[in-house]
Residue, then its C-alpha position, 0 to 999 in steps of 0.5 A: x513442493x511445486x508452486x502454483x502460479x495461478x491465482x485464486x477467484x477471490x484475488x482476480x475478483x479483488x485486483x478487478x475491483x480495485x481496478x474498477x474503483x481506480x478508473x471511476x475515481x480518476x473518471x471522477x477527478x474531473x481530470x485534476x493530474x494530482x488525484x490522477x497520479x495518487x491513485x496510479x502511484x497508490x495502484x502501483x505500490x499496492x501491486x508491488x506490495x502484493x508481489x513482494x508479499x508473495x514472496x515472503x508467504x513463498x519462503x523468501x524471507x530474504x532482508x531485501x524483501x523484508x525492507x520492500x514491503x516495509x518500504x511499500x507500506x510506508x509509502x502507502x501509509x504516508x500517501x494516504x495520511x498526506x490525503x486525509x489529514x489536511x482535510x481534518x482539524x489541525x488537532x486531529x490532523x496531528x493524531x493523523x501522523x502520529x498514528x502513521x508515523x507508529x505504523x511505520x515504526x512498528x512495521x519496522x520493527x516487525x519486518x526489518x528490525x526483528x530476526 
């Protein structure tokens, strides 16, 4: 079965969305480095995410892909609890991590724990 390496209309328009919303937001940090470098690294875990999501949806369903995704979507959970839950009452600051850290657990479990 032959591969196509083109990639589709809906995913060119998404990656020029994310794009676009990643130059307006570090455009709108007012140049703070800290938000700068949250949104490149976010940027670039989630484009790593997606290369390794393909290779599983190709059939490489190797455990050294398994864990790269797993990896990915931890780092991208954590980042993105570590921004939101400091801005949340202490209380819902901890359901914050609690529910990322569940993520994380049962990504495990589905990615790299299960057969």
């Amino acid at each position: 079965m032959e591969l196509d390496h083109r990639h589709s209309c809906p995913a060119k328009l998404g990656f020029a969305a994310l794009a676009f919303s990643s130059l307006l937001a570090v455009y709108r940090s007012g140049g703070d480095p800290g938000t700068a470098a949250f949104v490149a690294g976010a940027d670039g875990a989630l484009a790593l995410l997606f290369h390794f999501l393909r290779r599983l949806e190709r059939g490489e369903r190797g455990r050294n892909t398994k864990a790269a995704v797993w990896l990915l979507t931890t780092l991208l959970t954590a980042m993105f609890a570590s921004r939101v839950a400091p801005l949340m009452p202490p209380v819902v600051a901890s359901v914050v991590w609690l529910m990322a850290a569940a993520t994380v657990a049962a990504g495990f479990w589905a990615l790299v724990h299960k057969p």
